[in-house]
LUMLUM-186995 format. One record per residue (C-alpha): residue number from 0; residue in three letters; x, y, z. Coordinates in Angstrom, 3 decimals. Each point is the difference from the previous one (the first is absolute). Layout:
<recs>
   pos   code         c1         c2         c3
   NUM    ala          X          Y          Z
...
</recs>
This chain:
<recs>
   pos   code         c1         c2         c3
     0    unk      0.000      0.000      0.000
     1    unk      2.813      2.478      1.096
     2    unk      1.671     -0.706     -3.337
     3    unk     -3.132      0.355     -1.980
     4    unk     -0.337      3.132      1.623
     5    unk      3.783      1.002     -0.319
     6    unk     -0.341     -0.821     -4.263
     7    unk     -3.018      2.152      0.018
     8    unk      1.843      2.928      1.770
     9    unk      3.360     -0.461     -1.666
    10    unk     -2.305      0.397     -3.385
    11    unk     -0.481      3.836      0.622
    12    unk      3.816      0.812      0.318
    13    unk      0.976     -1.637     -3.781
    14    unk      3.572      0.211     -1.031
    15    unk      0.442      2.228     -2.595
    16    unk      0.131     -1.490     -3.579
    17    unk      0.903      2.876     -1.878
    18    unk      3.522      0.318     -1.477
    19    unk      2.713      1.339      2.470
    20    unk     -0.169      3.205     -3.209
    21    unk     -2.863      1.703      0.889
    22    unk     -3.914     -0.575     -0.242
    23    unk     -1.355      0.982     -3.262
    24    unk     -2.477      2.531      0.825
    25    unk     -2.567     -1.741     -2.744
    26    unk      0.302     -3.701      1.563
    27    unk     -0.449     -2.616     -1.979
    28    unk     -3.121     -2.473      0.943
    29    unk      0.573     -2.050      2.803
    30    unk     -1.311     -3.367      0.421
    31    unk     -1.119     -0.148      3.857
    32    unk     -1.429      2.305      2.622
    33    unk      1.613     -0.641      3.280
    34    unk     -3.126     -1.102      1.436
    35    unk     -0.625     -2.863     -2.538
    36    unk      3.304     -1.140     -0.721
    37    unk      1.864     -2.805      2.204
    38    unk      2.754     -0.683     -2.671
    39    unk      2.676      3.032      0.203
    40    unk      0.399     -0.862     -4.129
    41    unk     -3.745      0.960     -0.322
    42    unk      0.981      4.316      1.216
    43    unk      3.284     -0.351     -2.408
    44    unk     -0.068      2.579     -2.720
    45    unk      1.377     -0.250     -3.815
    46    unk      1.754      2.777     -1.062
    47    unk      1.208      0.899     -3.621
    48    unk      3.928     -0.564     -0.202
    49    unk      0.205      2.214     -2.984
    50    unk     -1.096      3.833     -0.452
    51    unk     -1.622     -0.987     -3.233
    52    unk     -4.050     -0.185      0.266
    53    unk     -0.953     -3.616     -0.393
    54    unk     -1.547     -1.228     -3.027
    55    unk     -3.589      0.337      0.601
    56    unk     -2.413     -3.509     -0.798
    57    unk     -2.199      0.297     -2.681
    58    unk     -3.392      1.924     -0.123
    59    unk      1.048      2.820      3.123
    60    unk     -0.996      3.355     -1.006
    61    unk      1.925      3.100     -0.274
    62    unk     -0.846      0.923      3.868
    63    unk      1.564     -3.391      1.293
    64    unk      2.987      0.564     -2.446
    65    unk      0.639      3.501      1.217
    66    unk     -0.139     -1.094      3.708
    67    unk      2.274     -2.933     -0.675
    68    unk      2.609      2.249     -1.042
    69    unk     -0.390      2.693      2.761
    70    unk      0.127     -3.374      2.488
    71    unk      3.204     -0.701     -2.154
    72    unk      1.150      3.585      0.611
    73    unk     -0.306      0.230      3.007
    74    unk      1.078     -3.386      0.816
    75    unk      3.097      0.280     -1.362
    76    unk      1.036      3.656      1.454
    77    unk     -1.660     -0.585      3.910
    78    unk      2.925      2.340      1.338
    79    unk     -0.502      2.911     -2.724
    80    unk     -4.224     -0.206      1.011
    81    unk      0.518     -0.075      3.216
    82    unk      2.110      3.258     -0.064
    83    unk     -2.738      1.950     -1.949
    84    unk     -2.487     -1.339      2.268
    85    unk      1.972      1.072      3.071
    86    unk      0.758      3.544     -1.638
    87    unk     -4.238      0.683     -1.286
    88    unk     -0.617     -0.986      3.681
    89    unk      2.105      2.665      1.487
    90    unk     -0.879      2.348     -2.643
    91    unk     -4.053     -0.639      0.498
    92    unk      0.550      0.062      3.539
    93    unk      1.393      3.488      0.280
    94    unk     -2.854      1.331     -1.997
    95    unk     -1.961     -0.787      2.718
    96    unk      1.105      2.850      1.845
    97    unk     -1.823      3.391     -0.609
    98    unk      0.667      3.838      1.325
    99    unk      3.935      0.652      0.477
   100    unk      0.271     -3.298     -1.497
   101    unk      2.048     -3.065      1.199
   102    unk      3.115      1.860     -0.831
   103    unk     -0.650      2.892      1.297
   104    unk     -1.629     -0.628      3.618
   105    unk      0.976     -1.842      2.975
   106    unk     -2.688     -1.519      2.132
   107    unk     -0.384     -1.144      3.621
   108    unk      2.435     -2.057      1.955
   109    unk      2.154      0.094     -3.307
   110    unk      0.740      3.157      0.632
   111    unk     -0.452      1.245      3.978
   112    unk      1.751     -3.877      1.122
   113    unk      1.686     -1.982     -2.889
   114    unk      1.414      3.287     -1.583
   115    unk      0.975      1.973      3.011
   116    unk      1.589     -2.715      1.451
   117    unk      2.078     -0.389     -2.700
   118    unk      1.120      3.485     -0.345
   119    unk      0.969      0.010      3.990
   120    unk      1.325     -3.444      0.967
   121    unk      2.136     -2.207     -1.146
   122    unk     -1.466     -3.253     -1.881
   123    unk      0.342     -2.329      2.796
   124    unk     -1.424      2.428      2.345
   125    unk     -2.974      0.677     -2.399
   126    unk     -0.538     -3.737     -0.625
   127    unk     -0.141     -0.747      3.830
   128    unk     -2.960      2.498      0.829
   129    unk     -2.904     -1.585     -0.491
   130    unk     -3.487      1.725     -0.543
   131    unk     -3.585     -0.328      0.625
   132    unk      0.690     -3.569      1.790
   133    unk      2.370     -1.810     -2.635
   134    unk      2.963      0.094     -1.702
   135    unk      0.401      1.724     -3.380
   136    unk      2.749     -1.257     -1.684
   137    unk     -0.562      0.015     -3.387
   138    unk     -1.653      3.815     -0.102
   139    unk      2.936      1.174      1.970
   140    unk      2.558     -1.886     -2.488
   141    unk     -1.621      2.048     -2.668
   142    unk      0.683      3.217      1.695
   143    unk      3.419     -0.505      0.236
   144    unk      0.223      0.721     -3.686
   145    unk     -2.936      2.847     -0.381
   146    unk      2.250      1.945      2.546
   147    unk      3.597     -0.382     -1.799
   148    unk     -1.775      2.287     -3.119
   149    unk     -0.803      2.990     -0.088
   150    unk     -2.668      1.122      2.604
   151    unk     -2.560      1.080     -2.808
   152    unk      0.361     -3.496     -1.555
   153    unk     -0.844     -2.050      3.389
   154    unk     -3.645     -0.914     -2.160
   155    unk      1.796     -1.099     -3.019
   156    unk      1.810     -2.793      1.829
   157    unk     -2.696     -0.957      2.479
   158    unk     -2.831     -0.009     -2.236
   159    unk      1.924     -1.846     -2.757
   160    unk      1.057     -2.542      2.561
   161    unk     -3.062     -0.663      1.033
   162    unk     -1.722      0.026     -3.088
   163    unk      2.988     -2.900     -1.651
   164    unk     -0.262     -2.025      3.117
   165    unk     -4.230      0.218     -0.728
   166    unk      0.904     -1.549     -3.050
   167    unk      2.097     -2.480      0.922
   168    unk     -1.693     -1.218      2.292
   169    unk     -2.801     -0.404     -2.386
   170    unk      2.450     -2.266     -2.429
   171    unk      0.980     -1.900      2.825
   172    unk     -3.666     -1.286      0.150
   173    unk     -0.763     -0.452     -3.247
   174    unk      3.374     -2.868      0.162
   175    unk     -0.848     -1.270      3.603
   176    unk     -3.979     -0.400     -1.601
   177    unk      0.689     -1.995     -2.829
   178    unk     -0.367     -3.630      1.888
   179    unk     -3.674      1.034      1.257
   180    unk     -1.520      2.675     -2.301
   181    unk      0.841     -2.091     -3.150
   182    unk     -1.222      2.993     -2.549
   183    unk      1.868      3.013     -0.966
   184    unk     -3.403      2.269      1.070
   185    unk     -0.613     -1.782      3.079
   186    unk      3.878      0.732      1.062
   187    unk     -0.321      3.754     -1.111
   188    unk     -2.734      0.342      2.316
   189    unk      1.805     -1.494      2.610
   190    unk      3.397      2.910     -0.738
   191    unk     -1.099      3.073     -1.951
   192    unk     -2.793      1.361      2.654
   193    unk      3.581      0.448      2.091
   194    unk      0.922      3.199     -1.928
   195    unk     -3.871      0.831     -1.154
   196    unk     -1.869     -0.985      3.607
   197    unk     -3.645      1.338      0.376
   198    unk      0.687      0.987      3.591
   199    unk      3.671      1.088     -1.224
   200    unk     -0.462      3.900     -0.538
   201    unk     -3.732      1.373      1.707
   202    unk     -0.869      2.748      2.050
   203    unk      0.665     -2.412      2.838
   204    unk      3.203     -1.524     -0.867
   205    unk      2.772      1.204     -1.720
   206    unk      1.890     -3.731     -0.739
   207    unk      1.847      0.559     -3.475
   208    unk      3.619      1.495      0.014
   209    unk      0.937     -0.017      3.515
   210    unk      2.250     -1.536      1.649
   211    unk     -1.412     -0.291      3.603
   212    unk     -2.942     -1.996     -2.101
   213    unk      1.815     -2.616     -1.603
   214    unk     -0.768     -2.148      2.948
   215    unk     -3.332     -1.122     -1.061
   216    unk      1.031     -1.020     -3.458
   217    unk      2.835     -1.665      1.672
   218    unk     -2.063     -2.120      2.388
   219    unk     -2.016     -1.091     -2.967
   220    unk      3.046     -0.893     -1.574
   221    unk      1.017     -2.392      2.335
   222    unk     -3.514     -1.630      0.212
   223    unk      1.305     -1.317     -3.814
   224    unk      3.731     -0.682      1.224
   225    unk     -1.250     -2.361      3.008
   226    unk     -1.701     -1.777     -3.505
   227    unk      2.548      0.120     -2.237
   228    unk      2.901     -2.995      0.178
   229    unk      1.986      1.616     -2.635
   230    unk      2.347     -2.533     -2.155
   231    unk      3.299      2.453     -0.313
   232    unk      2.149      0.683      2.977
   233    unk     -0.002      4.010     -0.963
   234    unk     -3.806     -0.554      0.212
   235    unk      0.131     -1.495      3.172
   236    unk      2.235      3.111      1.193
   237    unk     -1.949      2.840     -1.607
   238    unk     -2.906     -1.739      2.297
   239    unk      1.558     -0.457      3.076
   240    unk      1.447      3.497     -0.135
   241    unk     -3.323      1.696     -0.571
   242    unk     -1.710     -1.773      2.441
   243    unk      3.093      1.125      2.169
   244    unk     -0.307      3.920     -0.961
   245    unk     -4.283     -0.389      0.536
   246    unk      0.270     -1.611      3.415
   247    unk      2.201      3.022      0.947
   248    unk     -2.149      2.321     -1.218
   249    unk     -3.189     -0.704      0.246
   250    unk     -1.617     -1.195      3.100
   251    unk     -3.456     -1.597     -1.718
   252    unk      2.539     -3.133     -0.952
   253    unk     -1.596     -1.391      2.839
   254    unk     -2.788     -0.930     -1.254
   255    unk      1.768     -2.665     -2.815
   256    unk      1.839     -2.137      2.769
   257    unk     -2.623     -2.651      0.040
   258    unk      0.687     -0.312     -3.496
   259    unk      3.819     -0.287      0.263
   260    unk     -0.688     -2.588      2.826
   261    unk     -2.255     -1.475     -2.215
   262    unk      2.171     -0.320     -2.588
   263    unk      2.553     -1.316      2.077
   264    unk     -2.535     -2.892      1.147
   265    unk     -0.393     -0.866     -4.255
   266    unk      3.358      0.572     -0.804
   267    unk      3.099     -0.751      3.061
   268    unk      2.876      1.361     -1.879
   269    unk      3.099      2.545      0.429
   270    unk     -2.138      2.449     -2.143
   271    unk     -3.151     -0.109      1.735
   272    unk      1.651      0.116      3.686
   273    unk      1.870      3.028     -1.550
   274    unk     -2.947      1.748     -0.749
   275    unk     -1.905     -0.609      2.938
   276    unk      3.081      0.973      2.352
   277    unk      0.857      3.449     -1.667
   278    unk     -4.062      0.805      0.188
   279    unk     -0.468     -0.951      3.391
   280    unk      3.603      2.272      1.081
   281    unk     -1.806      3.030     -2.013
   282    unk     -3.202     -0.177      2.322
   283    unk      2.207     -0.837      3.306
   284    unk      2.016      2.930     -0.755
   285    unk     -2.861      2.306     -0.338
   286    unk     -1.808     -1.931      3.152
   287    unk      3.499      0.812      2.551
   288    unk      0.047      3.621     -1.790
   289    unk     -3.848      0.216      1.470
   290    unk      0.588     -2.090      3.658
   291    unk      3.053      2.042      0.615
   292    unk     -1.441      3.515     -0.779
   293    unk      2.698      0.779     -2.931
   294    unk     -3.121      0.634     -1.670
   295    unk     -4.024      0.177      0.061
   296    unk     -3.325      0.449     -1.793
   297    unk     -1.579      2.390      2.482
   298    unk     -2.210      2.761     -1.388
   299    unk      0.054     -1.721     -3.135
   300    unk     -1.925     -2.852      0.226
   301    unk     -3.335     -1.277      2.837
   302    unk      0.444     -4.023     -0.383
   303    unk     -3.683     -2.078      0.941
   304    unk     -0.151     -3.511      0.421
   305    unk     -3.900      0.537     -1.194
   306    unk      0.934     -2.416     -2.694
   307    unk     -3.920      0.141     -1.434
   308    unk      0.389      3.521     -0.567
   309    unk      2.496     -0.309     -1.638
   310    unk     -1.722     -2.593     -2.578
   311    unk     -2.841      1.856     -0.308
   312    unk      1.813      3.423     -0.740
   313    unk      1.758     -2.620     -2.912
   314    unk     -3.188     -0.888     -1.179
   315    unk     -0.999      3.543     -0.379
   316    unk      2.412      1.966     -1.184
   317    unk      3.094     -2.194      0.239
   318    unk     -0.561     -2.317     -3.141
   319    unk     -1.704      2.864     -1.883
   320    unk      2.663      2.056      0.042
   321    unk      2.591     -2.975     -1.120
   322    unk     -2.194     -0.421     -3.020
   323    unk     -0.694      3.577     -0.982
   324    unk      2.415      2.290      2.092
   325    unk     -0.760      3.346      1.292
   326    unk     -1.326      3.583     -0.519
   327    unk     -1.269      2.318      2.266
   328    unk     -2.037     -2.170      1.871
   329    unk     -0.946     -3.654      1.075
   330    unk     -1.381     -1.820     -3.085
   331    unk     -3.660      0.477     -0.704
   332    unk     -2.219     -2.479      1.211
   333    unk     -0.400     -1.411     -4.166
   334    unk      4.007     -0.193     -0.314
   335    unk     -0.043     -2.292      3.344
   336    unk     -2.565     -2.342     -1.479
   337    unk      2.042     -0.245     -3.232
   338    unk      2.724     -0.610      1.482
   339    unk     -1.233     -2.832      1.896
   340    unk     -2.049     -1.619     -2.588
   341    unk      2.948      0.130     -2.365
   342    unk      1.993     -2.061      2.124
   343    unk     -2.997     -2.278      0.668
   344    unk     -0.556     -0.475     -3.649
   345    unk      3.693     -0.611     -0.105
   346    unk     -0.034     -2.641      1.861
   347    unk     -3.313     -1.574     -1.590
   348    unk      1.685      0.085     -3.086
   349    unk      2.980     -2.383      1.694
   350    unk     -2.387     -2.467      2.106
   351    unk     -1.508     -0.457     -3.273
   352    unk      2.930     -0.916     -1.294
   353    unk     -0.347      2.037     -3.243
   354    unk      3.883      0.913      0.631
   355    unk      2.869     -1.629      1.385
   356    unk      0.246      1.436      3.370
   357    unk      3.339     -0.901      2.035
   358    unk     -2.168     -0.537      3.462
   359    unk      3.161     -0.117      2.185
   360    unk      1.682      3.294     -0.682
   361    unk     -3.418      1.840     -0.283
   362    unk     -1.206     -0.958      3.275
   363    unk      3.773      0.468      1.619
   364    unk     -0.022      3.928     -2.013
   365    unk     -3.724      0.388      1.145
   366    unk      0.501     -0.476      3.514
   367    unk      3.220      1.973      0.578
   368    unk     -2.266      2.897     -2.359
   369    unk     -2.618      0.145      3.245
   370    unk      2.669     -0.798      2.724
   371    unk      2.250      2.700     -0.558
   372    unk     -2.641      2.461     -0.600
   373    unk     -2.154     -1.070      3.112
   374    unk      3.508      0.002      1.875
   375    unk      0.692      3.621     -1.682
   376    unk     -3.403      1.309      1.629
   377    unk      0.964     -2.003      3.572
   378    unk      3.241      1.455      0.246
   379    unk     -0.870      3.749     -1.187
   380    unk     -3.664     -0.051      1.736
   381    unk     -1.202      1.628     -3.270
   382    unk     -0.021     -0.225     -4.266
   383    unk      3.035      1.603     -1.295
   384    unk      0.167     -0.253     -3.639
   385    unk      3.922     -0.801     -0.386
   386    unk     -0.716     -2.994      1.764
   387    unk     -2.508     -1.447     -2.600
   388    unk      2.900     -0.066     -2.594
   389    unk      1.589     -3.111      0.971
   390    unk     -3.908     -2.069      0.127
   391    unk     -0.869      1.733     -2.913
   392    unk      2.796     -1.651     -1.716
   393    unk     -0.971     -3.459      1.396
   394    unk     -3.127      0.331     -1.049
   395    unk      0.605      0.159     -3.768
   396    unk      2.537     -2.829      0.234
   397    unk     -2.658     -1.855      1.659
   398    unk     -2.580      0.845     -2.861
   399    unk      2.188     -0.506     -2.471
   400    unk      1.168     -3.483      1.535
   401    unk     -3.933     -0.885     -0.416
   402    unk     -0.007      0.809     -3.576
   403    unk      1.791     -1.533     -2.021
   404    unk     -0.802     -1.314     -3.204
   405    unk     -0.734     -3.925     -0.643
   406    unk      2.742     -1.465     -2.140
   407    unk     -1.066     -0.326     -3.269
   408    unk      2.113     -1.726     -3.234
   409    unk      2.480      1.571     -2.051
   410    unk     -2.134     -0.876     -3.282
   411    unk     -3.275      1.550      1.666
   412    unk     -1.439      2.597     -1.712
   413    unk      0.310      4.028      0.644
   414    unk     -3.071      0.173      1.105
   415    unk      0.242     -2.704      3.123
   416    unk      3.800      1.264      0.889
   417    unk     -1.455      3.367      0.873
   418    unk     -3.519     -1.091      1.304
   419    unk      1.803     -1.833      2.961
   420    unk      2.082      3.394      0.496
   421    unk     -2.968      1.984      0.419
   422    unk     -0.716     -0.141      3.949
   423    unk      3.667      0.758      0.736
   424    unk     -0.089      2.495     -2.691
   425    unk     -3.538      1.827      1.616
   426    unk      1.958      0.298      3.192
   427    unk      2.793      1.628     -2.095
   428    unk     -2.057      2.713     -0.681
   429    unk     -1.248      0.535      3.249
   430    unk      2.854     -0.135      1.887
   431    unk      1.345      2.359     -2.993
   432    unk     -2.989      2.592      0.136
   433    unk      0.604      0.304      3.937
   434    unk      3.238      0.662     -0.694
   435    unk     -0.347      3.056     -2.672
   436    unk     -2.520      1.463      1.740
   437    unk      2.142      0.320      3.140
   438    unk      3.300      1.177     -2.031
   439    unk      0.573      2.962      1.137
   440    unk     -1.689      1.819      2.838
   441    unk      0.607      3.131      2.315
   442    unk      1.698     -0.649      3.161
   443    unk      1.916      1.994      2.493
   444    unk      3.070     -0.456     -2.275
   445    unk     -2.285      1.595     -2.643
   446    unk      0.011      3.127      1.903
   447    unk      3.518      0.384      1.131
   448    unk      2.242      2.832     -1.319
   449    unk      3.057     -0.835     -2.341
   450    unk      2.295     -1.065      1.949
   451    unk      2.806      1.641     -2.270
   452    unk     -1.542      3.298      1.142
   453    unk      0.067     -0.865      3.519
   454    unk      3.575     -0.774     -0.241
   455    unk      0.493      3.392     -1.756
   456    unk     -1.489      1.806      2.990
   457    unk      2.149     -2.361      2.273
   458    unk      3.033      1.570     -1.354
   459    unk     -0.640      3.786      0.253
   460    unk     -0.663     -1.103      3.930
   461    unk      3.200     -1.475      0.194
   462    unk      1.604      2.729     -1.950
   463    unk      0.380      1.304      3.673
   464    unk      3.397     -1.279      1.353
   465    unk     -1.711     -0.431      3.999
   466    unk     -2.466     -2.334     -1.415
   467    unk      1.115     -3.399      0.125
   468    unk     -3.198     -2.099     -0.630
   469    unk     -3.075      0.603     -2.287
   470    unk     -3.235     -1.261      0.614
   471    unk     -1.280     -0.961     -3.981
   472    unk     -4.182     -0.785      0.514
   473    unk     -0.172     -2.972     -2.916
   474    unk     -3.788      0.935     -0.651
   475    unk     -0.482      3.924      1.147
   476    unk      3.253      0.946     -1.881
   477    unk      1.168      1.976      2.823
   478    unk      3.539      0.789      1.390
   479    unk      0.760      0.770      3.828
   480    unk      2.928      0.115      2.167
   481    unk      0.397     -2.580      2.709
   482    unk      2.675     -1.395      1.857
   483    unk     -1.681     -2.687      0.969
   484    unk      0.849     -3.585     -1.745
   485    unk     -1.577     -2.535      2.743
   486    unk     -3.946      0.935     -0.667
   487    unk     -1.714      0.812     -2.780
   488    unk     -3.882      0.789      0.289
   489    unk     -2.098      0.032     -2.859
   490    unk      0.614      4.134     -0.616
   491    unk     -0.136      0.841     -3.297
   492    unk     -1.490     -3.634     -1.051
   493    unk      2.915     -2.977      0.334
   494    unk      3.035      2.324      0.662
   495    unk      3.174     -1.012     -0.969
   496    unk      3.127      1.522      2.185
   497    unk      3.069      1.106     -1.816
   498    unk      3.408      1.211      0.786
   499    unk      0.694      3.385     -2.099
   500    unk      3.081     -1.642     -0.726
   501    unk     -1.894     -1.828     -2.654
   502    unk     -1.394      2.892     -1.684
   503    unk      3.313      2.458     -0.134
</recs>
């Protein structure tokens, strides 16, 4: 029985079968959903050894023709796509950013914490200060940089990092996805609402291009890495290191150590025990920072152990707002019954068995989407939008898992290769639509000042030789004097504090 149980478990960690190369980011079909296949040579996948398109059978149309060759393409260049796809992210995600612009304004604990400590410690002394009750390592590393330029250009390197890391993180799904969500669509919607979120950029949350953000992507990120066995040693690496950088970073890691355990319990090898060891040293680290009083979460947060509250406030506005994201106000009471009876049809549509779901993964991604948000409300002791981003992303790899199409043969006609695409495609769209119509939005970064102009005013204050530091308000545009480096109160909106030696 414990075996039984231990095959079943060690089915939803697959080792990867993709060459050591790269994953093509069209994959080729696959013959096995992790859920139905026993036989590791049933999730195998056959790629082209040539760049040339394959010669197509008799009777395809011009459509199939065309895709073969882009398959071929793409196939045959996965490093090449993978770099465009990584450079469009970055690119779409800075769009996202209106006012100042993402080069051009610096917002919240980017600028008054990450920023200003790097500007008036050294980097060891800035990595050591926690804030807000955990560790910020990877935000802080990023500082280091955005203070060695020029002070004007501080946004240029932190919203640029933050934007390429968005990305990356997305391709680093679409890979680690390829041994559950065995269709190119299904594995988009799993990694390109990372840079395009519905929840990203709203009146209530301002996600895309900062730094101190990144931690929500990240968390999701490793939700796929605790999946992902990968086949190359440099895979295995990239993995363990991000997993590393997110459990220092980002305290909501928490929440995925029943999967590491559980993968441990399916798979007992050097790999897994790595993984589970580095995860579970993130969260101690942050616990001792809390016990000992290094750091804390007072004033910010009003934890409640009412856990049916806390469902409740997830069936009302918590899945909702995953599905559609946010305005200027709670969804209306027609957007919360869509978005309900979308995922109910959803998962008609599987029980039915008009698709291929993979049962395993969806259930596992379904019940870490209403954990971590139910958690999210416990722990806060209210909705705040940022946290929805990591659910919301669950929740689309969960649809998506419960989509996909039948398998259908190579000599079927047009017709009955894109009728079986058509659920997964419908969700497509709607996942798509939410997206666009939450591109861009105003948020408090919206109305900051240019931050170039601040910096301008910064330096006619410190054109006087007794002023040694400059207090630079990141949203008001303002300039003061201060000589005070140890506090810095929201004046002038997310101040950053700068030595005039800086600006002479």
């Amino acid at each position: 029985m414990n075996e039984r149980v231990g095959s079943r478990v060690a089915t939803l960690f697959p080792v990867d079968a993709q060459p050591a190369s790269g994953a093509p980011l069209i994959p080729r079909q696959r013959t096995g959903s992790p859920d139905e296949a026993r036989d590791p040579a049933d999730a195998t996948i056959v790629e082209p050894k040539v760049a040339e398109a394959p010669v197509p059978p008799a009777g395809t149309t011009g459509v199939e023709r065309l895709w073969e060759r882009v398959v071929a393409l793409v196939t045959a260049h996965p490093r090449v796509v993978a770099a465009v796809a990584v450079l469009l992210g970055t690119a779409f995600s800075l769009t996202r950013t209106v006012g100042p612009g993402p080069l051009n304004s610096i917002f919240a604990e980017d600028a008054s914490v990450f920023l200003e400590d790097a500007l008036n410690h050294s980097t060891w002394e800035a990595l050591s200060r926690p804030h807000n009750g955990y560790w910020n390592t990877v935000p802080r590393l990023l500082a280091e940089p955005a203070s060695w330029v020029p002070l004007e250009y501080a946004p240029v390197v932190l919203s640029t990092s933050a934007a390429l890391l968005s990305a990356l993180m997305a391709l680093g799904v679409y890979i680690a996805s390829g041994a559950h969500l065995r269709h190119w669509i299904a594995r988009c919607l799993a990694a390109v609402p990372i840079v395009m979120a519905p929840v990203g950029e709203t009146m209530a949350s301002t996600m895309a291009n900062n730094v101190a953000t990144l931690q929500f992507a990240a968390v999701y990120t490793v939700f796929w890495l605790l999946l992902w066995t990968p086949s190359s040693r440099a895979g295995r690496v990239v993995a363990i290191a991000t997993v590393v950088a997110s459990a220092a970073s980002a305290v909501l890691t928490v929440t995925l150590i029943p999967l590491a355990l559980l993968r441990l319990y399916g798979r007992r090898t050097a790999y897994s025990v790595t993984l589970a060891l580095v995860l579970l040293a993130g969260t101690a680290a942050n616990g001792i920072a809390n016990l000992t009083g290094i750091t804390n979460r007072e004033g910010i947060s009003h934890p409640t152990t009412d856990v049916w509250w806390a469902l409740g406030l997830y069936v009302d506005g918590g899945l909702p707002h995953a599905m559609f994201g946010w305005r200027e106000a709670m969804p209306t009471a027609q957007l919360r019954v869509l978005a309900w009876v979308l995922v109910i049809v959803v998962v008609l549509v599987a029980v039915l068995r008009l698709t291929r779901p993979a049962w395993l993964f969806a259930a596992v991604a379904g019940v870490h989407h209403v954990g971590v948000l139910v958690m999210s409300f416990m722990l806060q002791g209210g909705f705040e939008m940022r946290y929805v981003l990591i659910p919301e992303l669950l929740l689309f790899a969960a649809l998506a898992a419960l989509l996909l199409p039948r398998r259908v043969e190579p000599t079927a006609p047009l017709g009955r290769k894109l009728l079986v695409q058509v659920p997964l495609g419908a969700l497509a769209v709607v996942i798509a639509a939410s997206c666009a119509a939450n591109y861009r939005q105003d948020t408090g970064r919206s109305y900051s000042k240019p931050w170039r102009d601040a910096v301008a005013a910064a330096r006619q204050v410190c054109a006087d030789p007794a002023v040694e530091r400059v207090s630079i308000g990141s949203m008001d545009g303002s300039a003061r004097t201060t000589t005070d480096t140890s506090d810095s109160p929201l004046r002038g909106g997310w101040p950053v504090i700068v030595p005039c030696s800086r600006l002479r």
